[in-house]
Each structure stands twice: as C-alpha cells, then as structure tokens.
N, C-alpha and C positions, 0 to 999 in steps of 0.2 A: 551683663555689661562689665562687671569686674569693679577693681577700684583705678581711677583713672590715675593715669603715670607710673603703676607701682610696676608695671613690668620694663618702660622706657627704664627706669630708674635702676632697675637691676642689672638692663642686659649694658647699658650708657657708665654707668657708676658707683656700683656694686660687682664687682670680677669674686669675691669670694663668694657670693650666692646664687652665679650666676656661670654654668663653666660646659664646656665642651663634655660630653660623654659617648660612648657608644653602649647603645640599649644592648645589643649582642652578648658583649663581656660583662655586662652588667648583671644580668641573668645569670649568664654562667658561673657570676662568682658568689647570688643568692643562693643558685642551689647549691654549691659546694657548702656554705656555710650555715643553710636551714635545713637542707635536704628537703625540700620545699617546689613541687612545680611553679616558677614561675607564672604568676597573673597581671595583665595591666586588664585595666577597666579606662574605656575609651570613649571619651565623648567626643561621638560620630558626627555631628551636626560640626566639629568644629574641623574634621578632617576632610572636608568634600573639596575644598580647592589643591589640597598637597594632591588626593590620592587620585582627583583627574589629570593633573599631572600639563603636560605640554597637546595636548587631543585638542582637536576642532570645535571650540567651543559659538562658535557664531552662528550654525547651520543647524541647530538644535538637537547636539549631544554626537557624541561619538560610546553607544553602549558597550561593545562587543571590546572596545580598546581599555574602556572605563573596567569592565569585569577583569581585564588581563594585569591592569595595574592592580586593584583589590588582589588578586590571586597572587601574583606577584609577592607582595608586604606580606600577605599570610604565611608563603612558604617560608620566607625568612624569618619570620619570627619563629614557627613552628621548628627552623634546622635548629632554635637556639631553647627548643622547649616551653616556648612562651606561648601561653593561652589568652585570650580575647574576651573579652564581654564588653558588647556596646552601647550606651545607650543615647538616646535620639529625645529633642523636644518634641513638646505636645504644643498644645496652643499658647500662645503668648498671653501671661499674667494682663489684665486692664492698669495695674498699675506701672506696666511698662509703655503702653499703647503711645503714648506720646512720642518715646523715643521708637517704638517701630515705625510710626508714620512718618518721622523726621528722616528714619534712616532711607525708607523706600523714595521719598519725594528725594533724595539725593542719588541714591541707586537711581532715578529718572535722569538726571542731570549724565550720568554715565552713557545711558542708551541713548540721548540726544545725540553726545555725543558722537558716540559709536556707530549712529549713522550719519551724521555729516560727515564721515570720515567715510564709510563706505558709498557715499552718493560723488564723492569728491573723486572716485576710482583712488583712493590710495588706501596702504594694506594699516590694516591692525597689528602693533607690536604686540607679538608675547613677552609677559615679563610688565611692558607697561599696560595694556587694554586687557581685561578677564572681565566675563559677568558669569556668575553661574546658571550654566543650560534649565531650563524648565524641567523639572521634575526630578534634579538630582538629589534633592532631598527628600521627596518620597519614595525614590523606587530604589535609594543606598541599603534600607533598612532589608529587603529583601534578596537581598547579593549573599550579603552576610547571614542573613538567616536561612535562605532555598538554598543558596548555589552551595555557601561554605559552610554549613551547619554548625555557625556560630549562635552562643547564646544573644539575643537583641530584645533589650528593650527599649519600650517610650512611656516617658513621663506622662504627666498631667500637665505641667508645664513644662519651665527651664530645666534641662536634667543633672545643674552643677552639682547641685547638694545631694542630688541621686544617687551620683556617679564616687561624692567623697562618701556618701556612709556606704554603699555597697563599698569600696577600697577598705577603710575601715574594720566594716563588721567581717570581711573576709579574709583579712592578711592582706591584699595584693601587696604586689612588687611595687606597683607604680602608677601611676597614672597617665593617661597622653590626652594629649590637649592643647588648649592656647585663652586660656579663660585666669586673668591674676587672683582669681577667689582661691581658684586651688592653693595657690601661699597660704592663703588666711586660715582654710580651714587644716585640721588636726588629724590629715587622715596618714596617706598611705606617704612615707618616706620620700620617695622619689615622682615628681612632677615632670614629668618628659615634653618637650617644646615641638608640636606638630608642627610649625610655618619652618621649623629651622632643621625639621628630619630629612636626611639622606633616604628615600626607601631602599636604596638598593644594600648600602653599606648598614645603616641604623646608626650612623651619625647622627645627633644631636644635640641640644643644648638642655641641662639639667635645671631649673631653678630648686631652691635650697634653703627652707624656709629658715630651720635652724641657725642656718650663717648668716641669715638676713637678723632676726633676732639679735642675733650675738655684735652684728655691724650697728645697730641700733636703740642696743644695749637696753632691750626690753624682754618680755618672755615671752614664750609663744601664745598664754593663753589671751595676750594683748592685743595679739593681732587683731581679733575681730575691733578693740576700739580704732586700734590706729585705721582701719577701713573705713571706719564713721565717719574718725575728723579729717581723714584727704578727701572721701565723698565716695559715695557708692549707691546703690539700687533704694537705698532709704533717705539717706539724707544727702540731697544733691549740694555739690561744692557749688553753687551760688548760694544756698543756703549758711555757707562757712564764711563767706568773704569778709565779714566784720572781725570773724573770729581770728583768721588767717592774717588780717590785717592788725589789727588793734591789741590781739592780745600774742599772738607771735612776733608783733613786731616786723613783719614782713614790708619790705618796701613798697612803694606804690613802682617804682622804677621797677621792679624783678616783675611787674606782673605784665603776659603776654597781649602785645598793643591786638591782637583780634578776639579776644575772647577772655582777655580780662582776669586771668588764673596767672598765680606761680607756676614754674616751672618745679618739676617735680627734682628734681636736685637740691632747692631751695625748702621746698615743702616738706617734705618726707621726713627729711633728718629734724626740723623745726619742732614738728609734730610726735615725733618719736621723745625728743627731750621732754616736752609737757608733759608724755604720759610715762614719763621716767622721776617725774615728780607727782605724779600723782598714789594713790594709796595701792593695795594691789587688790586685784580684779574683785576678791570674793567681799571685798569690802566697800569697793567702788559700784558695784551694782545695786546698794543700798542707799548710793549716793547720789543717785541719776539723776534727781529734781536739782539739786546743786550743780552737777558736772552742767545738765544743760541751760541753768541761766549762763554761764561762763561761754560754752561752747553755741547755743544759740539764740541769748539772749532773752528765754523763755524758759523760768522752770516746768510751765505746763507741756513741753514737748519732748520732756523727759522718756514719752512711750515712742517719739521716733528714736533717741537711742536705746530703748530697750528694744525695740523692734530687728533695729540695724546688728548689734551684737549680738539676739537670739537666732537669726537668722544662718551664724555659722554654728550654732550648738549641733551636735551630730546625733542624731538618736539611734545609737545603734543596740539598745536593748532589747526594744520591739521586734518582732518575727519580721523576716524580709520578705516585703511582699510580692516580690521578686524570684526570692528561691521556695520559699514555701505556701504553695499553690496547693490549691484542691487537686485532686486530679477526676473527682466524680463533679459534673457541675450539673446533674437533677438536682431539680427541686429547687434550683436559684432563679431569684426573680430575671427579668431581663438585665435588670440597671447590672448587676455582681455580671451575667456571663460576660456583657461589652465590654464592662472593665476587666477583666482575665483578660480577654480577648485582644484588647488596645494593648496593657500593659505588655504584650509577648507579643507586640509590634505586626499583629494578624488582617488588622484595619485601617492603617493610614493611621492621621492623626487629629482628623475632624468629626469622625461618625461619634465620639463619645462625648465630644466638647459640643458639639450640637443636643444631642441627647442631654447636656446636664445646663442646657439652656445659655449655652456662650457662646459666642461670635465664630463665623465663616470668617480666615484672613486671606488672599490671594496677593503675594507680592509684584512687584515691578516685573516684567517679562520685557524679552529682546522684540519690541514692538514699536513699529512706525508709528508715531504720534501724529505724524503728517500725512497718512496717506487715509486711501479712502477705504481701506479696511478695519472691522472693529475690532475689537480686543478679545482676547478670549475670554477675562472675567465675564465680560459680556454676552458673549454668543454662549455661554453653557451655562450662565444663571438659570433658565426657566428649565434643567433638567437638574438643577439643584434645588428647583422650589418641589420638585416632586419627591425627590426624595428625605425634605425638610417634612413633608407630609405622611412618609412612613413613623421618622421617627417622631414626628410630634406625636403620634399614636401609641405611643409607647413613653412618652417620658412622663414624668413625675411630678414638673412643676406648673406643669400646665401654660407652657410658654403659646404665645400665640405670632409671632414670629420671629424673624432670624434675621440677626445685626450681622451685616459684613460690611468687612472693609475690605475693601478692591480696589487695587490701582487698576486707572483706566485714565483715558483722555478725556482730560477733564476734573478727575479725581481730586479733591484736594486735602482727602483723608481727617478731616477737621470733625465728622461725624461718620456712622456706619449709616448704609443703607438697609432699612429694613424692608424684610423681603417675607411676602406670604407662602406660606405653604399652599400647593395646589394637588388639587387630589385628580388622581388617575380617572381616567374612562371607566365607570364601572365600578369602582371606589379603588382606594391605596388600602392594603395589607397594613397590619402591625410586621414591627419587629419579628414580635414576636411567633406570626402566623408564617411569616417568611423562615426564618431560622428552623422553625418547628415543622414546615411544609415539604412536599416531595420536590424533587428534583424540577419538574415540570412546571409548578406554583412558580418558582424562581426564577424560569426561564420565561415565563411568560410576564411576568412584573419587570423584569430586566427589561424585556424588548419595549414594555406598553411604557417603561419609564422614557425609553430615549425616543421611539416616535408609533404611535397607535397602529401608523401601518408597516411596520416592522415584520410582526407577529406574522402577516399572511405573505411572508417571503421566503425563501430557501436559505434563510441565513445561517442554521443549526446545521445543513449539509457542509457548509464550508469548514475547510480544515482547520481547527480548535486553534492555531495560532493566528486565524488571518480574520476572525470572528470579532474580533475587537476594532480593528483598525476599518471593515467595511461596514461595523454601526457606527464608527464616529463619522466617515466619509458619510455615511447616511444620514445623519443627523444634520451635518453639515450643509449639505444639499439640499437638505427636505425639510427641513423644520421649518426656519426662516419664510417669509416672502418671497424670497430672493436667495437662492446659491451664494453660498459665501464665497467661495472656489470658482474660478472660471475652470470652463470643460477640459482646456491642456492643463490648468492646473492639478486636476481632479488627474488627470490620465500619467503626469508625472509623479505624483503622490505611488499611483497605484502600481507602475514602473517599479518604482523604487523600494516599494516592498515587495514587491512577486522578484528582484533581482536575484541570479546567485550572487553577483557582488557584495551586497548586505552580508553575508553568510559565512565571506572567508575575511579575515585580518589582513591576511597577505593581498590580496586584491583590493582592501578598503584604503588600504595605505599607498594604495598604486595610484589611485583616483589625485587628477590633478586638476584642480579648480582654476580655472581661468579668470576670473573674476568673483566678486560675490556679488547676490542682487538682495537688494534689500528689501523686495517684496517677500523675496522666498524666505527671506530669514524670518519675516512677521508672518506667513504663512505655517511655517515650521512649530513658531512659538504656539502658533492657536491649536496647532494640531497637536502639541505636548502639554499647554493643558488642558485640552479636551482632556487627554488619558488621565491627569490627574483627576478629574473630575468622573469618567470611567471608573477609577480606581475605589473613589467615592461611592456611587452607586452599586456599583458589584461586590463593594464589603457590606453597604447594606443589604443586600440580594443573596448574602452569604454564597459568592461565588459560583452561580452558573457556568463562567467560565474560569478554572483551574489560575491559580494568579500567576503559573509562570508561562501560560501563553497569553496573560494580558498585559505584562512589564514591556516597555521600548525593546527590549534587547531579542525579543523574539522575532521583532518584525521592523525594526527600524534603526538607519542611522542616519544622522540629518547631513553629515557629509555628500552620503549618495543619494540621498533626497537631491540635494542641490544640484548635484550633477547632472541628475535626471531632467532638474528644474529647466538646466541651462539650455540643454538640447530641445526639450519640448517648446521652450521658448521662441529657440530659430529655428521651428518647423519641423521637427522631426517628428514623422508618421508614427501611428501607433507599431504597426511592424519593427521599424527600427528600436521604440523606445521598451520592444519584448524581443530585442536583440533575437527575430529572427526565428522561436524558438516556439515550435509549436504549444508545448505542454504548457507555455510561461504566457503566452497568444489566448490560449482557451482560457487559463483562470481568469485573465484580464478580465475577456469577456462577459465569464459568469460574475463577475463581482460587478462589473458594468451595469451590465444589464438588470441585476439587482435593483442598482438606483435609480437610473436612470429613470423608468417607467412614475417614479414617485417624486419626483422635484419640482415645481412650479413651472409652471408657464414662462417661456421668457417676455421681458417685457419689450413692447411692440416697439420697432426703430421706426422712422423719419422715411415717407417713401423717398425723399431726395438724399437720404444719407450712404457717401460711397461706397463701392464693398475696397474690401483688402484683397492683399496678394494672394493667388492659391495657396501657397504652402504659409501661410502664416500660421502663427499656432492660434492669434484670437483672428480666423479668418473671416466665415459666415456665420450667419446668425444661426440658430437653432430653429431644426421647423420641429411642428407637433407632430407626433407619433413617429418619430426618425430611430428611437432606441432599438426597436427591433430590426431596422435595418443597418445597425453596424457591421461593418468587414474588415478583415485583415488588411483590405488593398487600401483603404482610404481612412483616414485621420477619422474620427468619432466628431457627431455634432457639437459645437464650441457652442461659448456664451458671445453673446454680443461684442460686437467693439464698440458701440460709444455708448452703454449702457451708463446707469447715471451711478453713482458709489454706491459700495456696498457701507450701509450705517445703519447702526439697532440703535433705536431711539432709549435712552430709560426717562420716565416721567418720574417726576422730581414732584412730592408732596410738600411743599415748604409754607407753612402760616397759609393753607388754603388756596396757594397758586401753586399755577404749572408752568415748571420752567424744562423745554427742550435742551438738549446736549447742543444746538448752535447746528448750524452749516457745518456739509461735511470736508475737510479740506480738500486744495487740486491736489492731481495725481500728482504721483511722486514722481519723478526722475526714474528711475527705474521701470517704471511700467511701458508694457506695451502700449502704449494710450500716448505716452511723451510726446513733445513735439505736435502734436496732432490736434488740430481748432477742436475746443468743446461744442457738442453740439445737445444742446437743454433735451429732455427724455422729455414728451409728451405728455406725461402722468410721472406723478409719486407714487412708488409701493409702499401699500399700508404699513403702517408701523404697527411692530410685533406688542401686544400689552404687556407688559412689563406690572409684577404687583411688588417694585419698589417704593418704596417712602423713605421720605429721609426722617430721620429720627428727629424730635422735638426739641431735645438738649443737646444743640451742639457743645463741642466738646473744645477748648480751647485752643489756640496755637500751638502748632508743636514746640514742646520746647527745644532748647538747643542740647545738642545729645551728643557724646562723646565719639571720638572718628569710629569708622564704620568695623566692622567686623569680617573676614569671611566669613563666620560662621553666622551672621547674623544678615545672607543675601541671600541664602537659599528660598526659594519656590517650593 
C-alpha cells in the first residue's frame, strides 16, 4: 500500500525530490564513476500495466505483442549495460485481506462498467478504460525468466522490503517501481517511477529521498516514523485523526468532505515538524509507550509503532536467500524443496501458500455478472479441491481445508469459502511421490486430476503445445452436467488456436474487430483462468507438460479468439473457421472428436420448440452418437438454442443452513438467445456438489482502503 499522499505530495509539491531523469544516462554515468555494471532490482507485479502497453486488453490478452513489448525494454536497457532482477508477490499477508477485498469489490465496479459500455455498442477508451487481462500476473514471471533468462523471484508475500534489502545487500543502481515505501526505506539511491517511464526512450521521473529529507528538515533514518504518523500498512490514518486534528492542530475545514483526511500538502509538512521536535531515532525508540499516548492515545499500542518502524529496518547481514541457494537439494524435506522452488518463481504463487496452510485468492476477472454463464473461480474450484488433496498430504500442519476468497457473482468477500480436499479415483499421490515419481506417474495424476476419463484418450499423441488448451476445453465440456461452452463456441476457441494468425504479430495486428461481444470476453476470461488454475496443477504434477508449451503465448491470443468468435457466431462453417486448410481441418478434427464422445448428454428441448436457421451457429440441437459423424462439409453438432443457463451452484454452509447462489440471470444482450421468448427447460440439471463451506468467523467489513493500485489488480 505504501504511505498514503506521500508520492501525490512529491510529484504536486516537492519539485526538489521529485525530477525528470533518463535511466539511460543515468547508468552510463554510474559506470563511469563505479566502474560498476549497472543493476536495477524490479518490482514486477508493479510494472504489468506500463509494460502491456496500448494491446487489447478486453479479449483476454494479447501474448505474443505483450512478450515484444518485454523484449523491447530489455534491449534497451541491456544497449545501456543495465541488468535486471525481478521480483513478484506471493500471497497476500491476512493483515492486508480487508484492503484486498475492498479493492477487488471495486475493480467489480470497473467491469460493470465495462460492459455496460460494451452492451451499449460503444467503444472502450484507452488511456481512460484498462482492467488487467487474466493471467498477466502469473505467466509475467516466466517471460522474464524462460524467454529472457532473467533472474526472478517471488516472495512469500508483498516483495517491497524484498526488493529494498536485495538493492541494498547488492549495490544496485536503482530501483523501478511505483510503491512510496521505497522513499522510506535506506536502500539503493535512486527510485525510478514505473507509471511515468518512457520505454522506448527510459524517460522518467526519479523520486529522491535525500532532498525530500532535506525539504522537511529531518534525517533519513526518520523516515520510517514520519510513515507511521501520515498512516501506512500498520497504523491506518483513521487511526491518527485525533492525533492529526488535536495535536497538529489541523483544521477540520482542510480535511476532505469524502473521506475525511488532510490533504497531504497540509499533512506531510505538519508531521514532519513534530518529529523535528522530537528526540532523535536511537532515543525515541526507548520512548514508544510515551510517543504513542501522544500519537494514539494509548501507551499500550506502543507495539503498533514499533511494529510500523521495524518494518522498514533492512536486514541485510543475513545470507540472501535469494542468491545463496543450495544447489544439491537431497535429502531435503518436501517443505525446503517447494520453497527453493516458489522462491526462483518455478510454481506460481499458490502451491507453497497452500502447502503452509494459507488461503487460495482469485481476483475480479473481465466477467458478466449478468449473464448466464459462471465464473471461472467457480467452474475450476472442484480441480483445485484435487489438487488441495495432494498437498494436504504433504503438509505439516495438518490443515484440513482450504480458505479461498474468490470473486464471483455474488461474492461479497466478507469471509473465505472453505473448500475440502478431495481425493482422486484410486487415491491422490503425495507431493512428494509425484515429484519423486517417473514421468508417467505425473502424467497420469495430471490427467485423473482434471477428468478420470481423460487418461483413456489420445491426448499425449497431441502436439506438446496444443495438450493444455484441449484438457481445458475437456474439462470444460465434460466435467460439469452441462457444457459450459456451446458447440460454435467450443469450434471457435478451437479455430483460433489451430490459426496461423495467432502465430505472426504482423497478421494479429492486421485482425480488425468489428464489434466486441461480451459473451466472448466472459468466455475468454474463463478460458484464462482455467490456465491459471492449469498452471496450479501441473506445478504440482511437476510438469508433465514442459511450462513453455503450457503459458497463453504458445497457443493463444484473445484478440483472434474474438475474431473467430465473431464469425462463428454469424454462421461460419467449420471449413471456413480452418480457413480452408486441410492440415489446420484434421487437427480440428482430432481435438474434436477427442471430446466430443465424453460430454453430457444434451438436455432434452420442448417437442413444440422452433428450430433456427441452417446456417445459424446455435442452429440444431445435438443428437446422440453424432461425434463420430463430423465432416468438413457441415458445421459440427451445436448445443441447444433454448437450453436453460449455464450456472454451478456453491452450497453455502452458514449456522446449519443452505443457502443457493439465487436464480440464474436473463441472457445478455449479446447472446444468441436475445430477442428471442424464453422457453422453461423441462428439467433442471443436477447441481455439481460443491464441498464449499463458508467459514464460521466472518470477517468484517471491508475497510475503506486507499485508491487502487495497478499493481494491486493483477489476477
């Protein structure tokens, strides 16, 4: 979170601490002067909105454009000698959980938006409209580390204080980012401003903690108080307001009519003179029970400011566990190899936070809250309860099961939903049998994780990049009661990854969308994070499939997904949507026909219900046993047109009652369905069991949390 105002305050009215640089010449004139390769140490998780840049973010992700912009910033750093080390969050502290649920339940307020504005047919501004695509904070960490053989790591948690003692303990040059703690803490000289970087030139704005210091006529090792008393991650400024008011003397007129704070102009400097009278640090840390009757009107909560000020002490005597690593890992228990493993960014960022008994989070996604499709949290929960049940076999504390918090419809983020492990056909592997096991062990727990009849298909014949995307498409179709995907849907998915267009930049950029539809974009999101959740299992599986044919970028870009969408929508035959192309015809085929044989039954329409146009994409219904008679000449069997919604129930354990998610809403505007009288399905499809519970103690309201962050909306 940082400390709230203290960067408005520098970049508004502070010009001496606060000043235009180019990182370029900036380097060039550290090595002239150290003889010294330049280093910045990068906190990643804050650069994912600069370094996607102006790309399609609605359609879920643009990969292949996203890796040219990374490649891009590398080269110029590296013309100027400049080296790289990134590092990335891990799971979010509990004592932040308030403010992340306050911030997602706002990020919701965004995607409302976002499609009321695309249901309106009008366009999304760049510059005003961004959400971050689903999975760009999972699959950033392996660009940098597979593609450009950058060092990366991930925290245990937040990676600010990670990121200052590695600058720190190593010399860097600088740091880049967008986080105001970097002022506070004592590390590396120069702080470089991600949101205000040029990439192409390395334009941009320096903060300068020194001349901040010197403007507010305190010393640096002050900083961490003056963080205290404007508010930060310990002691929130509603906490200060008596202090702020009564003993600064602050007007009640200077404070903001929505939210009730000074304005950091007023505050800063206010704050800065108290602790310009107060004693200096080495003596004032003695004095904490006194500072805090003053400052919070309790001397017993003297340990939240020792809390708040230890928090920037830097420990850089300890070995870093970062550069000095085993390199033999026998004979370590499971818990030591996960963590090497997490730490050097090999697994995501959930498999070891589950393992040491902490919360699944899954944030807000580009998803219809109003249609009749579920969420993804949702549709890939019961292949995360399987793999909760590896690692419960391995962990230590003997958890029994697993708190997530998931935005979803309906969600109100107020408590997590607890969720059982469930164990495989046959029993679930440890960790540690997996890890330890042949090649084959791992392929078969992979498959029996995402659906039992997997295993007896030709899925290991498919080419190693296309092996990911036709078990999620399986999972998708076959797990459920019900197809989550109608059949044009499923047949445009599968378009658009057998395209060459996916394949070339020059051709993706050619692609001209006519509209956007708002099913596909909630269609898009479910299908990224399936992968996230893919990504999950297969680090626990320790990679049957190779992780750079399981990232988006080998098989997907949501741009040409869409495109494909559009067409399949107005009827375009499966011939047309394999442009023709025999070799691109056949694999269709075999990945079809794959699933096809294993999907549910459709459910039975209404003998007096009309049929559609031939060429419609949701034309006729599906008959039994039709997969094996697919042909190039004729569109593949669809799903129903007045099928009833697609919705996954979760039962809700609350004080001994069971409470349903509610009716599922009308279609959306966007769907093929529009316009068109509801006609009631016969029968309900049974609802999938779900071994959710919501947790006993709920958790408060969220509090009110400071404005949002890029770095703090990634998925």
């Amino acid at each position: 979170m940082g400390v709230r105002g203290l960067q408005s305050f520098l970049e508004s009215h502070c010009g001496q601490a606060c000043y235009s640089v180019n990182i370029g010449k900036v380097a060039d004139e550290y090595h002239k002067r150290t003889g010294k390769s330049p280093l910045i140490v990068v906190d990643g998780m804050s650069c994912l909105r600069k370094l996607y840049g102006k790309l399609n973010w609605i359609c879920g992700g643009q990969w292949k454009g996203y890796i040219e912009h990374i490649q891009d910033f590398h080269k110029s750093l590296k013309s100027h000698g400049i080296n790289m080390v990134l590092f990335f969050d891990g799971n979010t502290p509990e004592r932040k959980r308030e403010t992340w649920s306050h911030r997602r339940l706002e990020n919701l307020k965004d995607v409302i938006n976002y499609f009321t504005i695309i249901k309106s047919n009008k366009e999304l501004e760049h510059g005003k409209h961004f959400f971050l695509p689903t999975g760009l904070a999972a699959f950033t960490p392996i660009i940098f580390k597979d593609v450009l053989g950058c060092p990366v790591y991930t925290c245990l948690d937040e990676c600010d204080k990670a990121v200052a003692e590695y600058a720190k303990r190593h010399g860097a040059m600088g740091i880049l980012g967008q986080d105001s703690d970097y002022i506070i803490y004592n590390t590396a000289h120069y702080y470089f401003s991600i949101n205000h970087l040029n990439l192409e030139t390395l334009d941009t704005v320096m903060y300068d903690r020194n001349a901040l210091c010197r403007v507010l006529h305190i010393t640096v090792d002050q900083l961490p108080l003056l963080s205290c008393l404007i508010g930060n991650d310990v002691i929130h400024q509603e906490d200060l307001l008596l202090f702020h008011q009564q003993t600064l003397k602050i007007s009640m007129h200077h404070l903001h009519r929505h939210h009730n704070r000074p304005p950091p102009e007023i505050l800063i400097p206010k704050v800065a003179t108290f602790i310009n009278n107060q004693p200096p640090m080495e003596q004032l840390n003695q004095q904490l029970p006194s500072l805090a009757r003053v400052v919070l009107r309790d001397e017993n909560r003297a340990h939240l400011l020792a809390e708040g000020i230890g928090m920037y002490q830097l420990d850089i005597e300890a070995p870093c566990e970062y550069t000095n690593q085993p390199t033999d890992t026998e004979g370590m228990d499971i818990m030591e190899r996960v963590h090497l493993r997490h730490i050097n960014s090999e697994l995501g960022r959930h498999l070891f936070a589950i393992l040491r008994g902490e919360s699944y989070e899954s944030s807000t996604t580009l998803e219809d809250y109003t249609s009749n499709l579920p969420s993804g949290a949702i549709v890939f929960q019961p292949l995360r309860s399987r793999v909760y049940r590896i690692l419960q076999k391995s962990a230590k504390d003997g958890w029994t099961q697993v708190p997530e918090w998931c935005m979803y419809s309906g969600a109100t983020l107020k408590e997590p939903d607890l969720v059982d492990p469930v164990e495989l056909e046959g029993g679930s592997p440890s960790l540690e049998e997996l890890w330890d096991g042949d090649a084959d062990f791992k392929w078969r727990t992979f498959l029996d994780c995402v659906h039992p009849q997997l295993s007896g298909t030709h899925i290991r014949s498919l080419p190693p990049h296309l092996i990911v995307p036709v078990a999620l498409l399986f999972y998708l179709q076959c797990h459920h009661p019900k197809p989550i995907l109608k059949d044009w849907e499923m047949n445009a998915m599968m378009a658009a990854i057998l395209s060459p267009t996916r394949e070339d930049l020059l051709l993706i950029r050619s692609v001209a969308l006519q509209r956007i539809d708002a099913r596909a974009v909630h269609v898009a999101a479910i299908f990224m994070k399936g992968l996230v959740n893919f990504f999950f299992l297969l680090a626990a599986c320790d990679y049957p499939v190779a992780r750079l044919n399981m990232v988006p970028w080998a098989f997907w870009d949501g741009k040409v997904f869409h495109h494909y969408y559009l067409r399949a929508k107005s009827g375009a035959r499966v011939d047309d949507l394999c442009e023709h192309k025999e070799p691109i015809l056949k694999k269709f085929m075999e990945m079809k026909t794959l699933i096809m044989p294993h999907m549910p039954p459709p459910v039975p329409l209404k003998s007096n219900a009309p049929n559609s146009p031939s060429r419609s994409p949701h034309e006729s219904p599906k008959k039994k046993g039709c997969a094996a008679s697919i042909t190039p000449e004729g569109t593949p069997p669809t799903t129903p047109a007045r099928e009833h919604p697609t919705t996954l129930a979760i039962t809700k354990n609350i004080h001994g009652k069971n409470h349903s998610r509610g009716p599922s809403p009308m279609v959306s505007p966007s769907s093929p369905h529009a316009g068109r009288p509801h006609v009631k399905p016969p029968h309900k499809s049974p609802q999938p069991k779900s071994p959710i519970a919501k947790s006993p103690i709920a958790k408060s309201s969220a509090a009110k949390s400071p404005a949002r962050s890029p770095k703090k909306m990634a998925s």
